[in-house]
N, C-alpha and C positions, 0 to 999 in steps of 0.2 A: 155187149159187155161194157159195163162201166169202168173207169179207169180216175181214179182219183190219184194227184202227184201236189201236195201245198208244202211251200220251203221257206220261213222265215226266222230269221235272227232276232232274237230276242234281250233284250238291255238284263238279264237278272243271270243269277248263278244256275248251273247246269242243275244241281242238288234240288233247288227250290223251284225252278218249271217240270224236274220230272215228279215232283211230291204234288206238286199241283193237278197235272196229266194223269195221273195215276190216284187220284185219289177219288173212285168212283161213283160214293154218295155223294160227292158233292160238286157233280157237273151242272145241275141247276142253276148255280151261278153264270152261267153261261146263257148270254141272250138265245143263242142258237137252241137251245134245250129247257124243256119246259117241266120235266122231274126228269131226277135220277134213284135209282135206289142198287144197294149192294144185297143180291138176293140168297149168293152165296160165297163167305169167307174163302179166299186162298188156303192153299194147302201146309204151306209154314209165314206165311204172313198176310195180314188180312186182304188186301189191296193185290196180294202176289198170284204165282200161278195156279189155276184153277177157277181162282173167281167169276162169278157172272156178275155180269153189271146191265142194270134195265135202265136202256134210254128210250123217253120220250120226248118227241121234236116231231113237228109239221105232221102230227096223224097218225104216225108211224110210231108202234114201239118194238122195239129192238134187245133182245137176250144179246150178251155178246161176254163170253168167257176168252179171259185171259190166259193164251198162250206163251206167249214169253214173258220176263221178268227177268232185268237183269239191270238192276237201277246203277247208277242212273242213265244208261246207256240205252236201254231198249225196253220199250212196252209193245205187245204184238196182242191181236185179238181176232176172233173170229166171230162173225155173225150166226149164234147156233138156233135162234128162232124169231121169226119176223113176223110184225102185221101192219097192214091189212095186206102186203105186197109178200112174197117167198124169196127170197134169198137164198142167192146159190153163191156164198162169202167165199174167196179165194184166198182175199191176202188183207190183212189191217197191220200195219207196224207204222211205228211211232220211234225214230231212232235221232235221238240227241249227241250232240258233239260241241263241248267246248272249246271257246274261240275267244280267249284272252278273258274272260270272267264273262262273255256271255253266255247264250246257248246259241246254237246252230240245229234248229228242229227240221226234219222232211217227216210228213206224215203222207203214207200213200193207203187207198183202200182198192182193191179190185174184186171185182166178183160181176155178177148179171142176176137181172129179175126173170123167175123161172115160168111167168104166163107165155106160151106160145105165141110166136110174133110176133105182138104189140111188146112183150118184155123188150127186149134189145131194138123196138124200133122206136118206142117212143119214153118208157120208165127207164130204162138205161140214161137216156142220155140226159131224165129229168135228175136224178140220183147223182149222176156226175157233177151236175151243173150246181143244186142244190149243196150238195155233198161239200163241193171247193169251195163255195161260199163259208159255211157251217164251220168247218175245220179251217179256216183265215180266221172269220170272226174269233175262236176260239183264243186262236195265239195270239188276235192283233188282241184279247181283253189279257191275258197276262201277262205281255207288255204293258201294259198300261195299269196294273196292277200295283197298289201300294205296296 
């Protein structure tokens, strides 16, 4: 099982890293991610719950529909189809909390790759590794964000 837990404080307003985090087409901007695309509209707001958002990053492209929405407080997703690896998505949330005009972001993902055991013995803990990396990078660039 992989276990993804990244916690960083951010210098910007809570309002403008969750419009950022949430704004699905346009994670591209992000070194870690190499396209984004919004495949399908939320159900009362575009970005909001329902959406699927396709990430591609390192080989892998990733369906993942938005389970929660609840700006600017929580973004929650789930992994609902993978390639080249299967995804067996348990938990993705994205939960922000202001701290005197910044934000206070924890992003955790868990779940396991479902090949029989090379999954959890060796893409587990490549996913983890990769994974914390990818979502650091992410926050440490809108930090640093004009």
């Amino acid at each position: 099982m992989f276990s993804i837990h990244v916690e960083r404080t951010i210098n910007k307003p809570i309002e403008k890293v969750f419009a950022i985090l949430s704004d699905h087409a346009n994670y591209a901007q992000f070194k870690a991610i190499e396209r984004s695309n919004l495949l399908i509209k939320g159900k009362h707001e575009t970005n909001g719950l329902g959406a699927v958002r396709e990430i591609i990053s390192g080989g892998s492209n990733l369906h993942e529909e938005i389970v929660a929405y609840e700006p600017p407080y929580k973004l929650g997703y789930k992994v609902v189809k993978s390639k080249p690896l299967p995804y067996n998505h348990q938990l993705g949330e994205i939960t922000l909390k202001d701290k005197d005009g910044k934000t206070h972001v924890t992003w955790r993902s868990q779940g396991h790759i479902t090949i029989f055991l090379l999954g959890s013995l060796y893409f587990d803990k490549q996913i983890q590794s990769v994974g914390s990396r990818a979502f650091g990078s992410i926050l440490k660039q809108i930090d640093n964000m004009a």
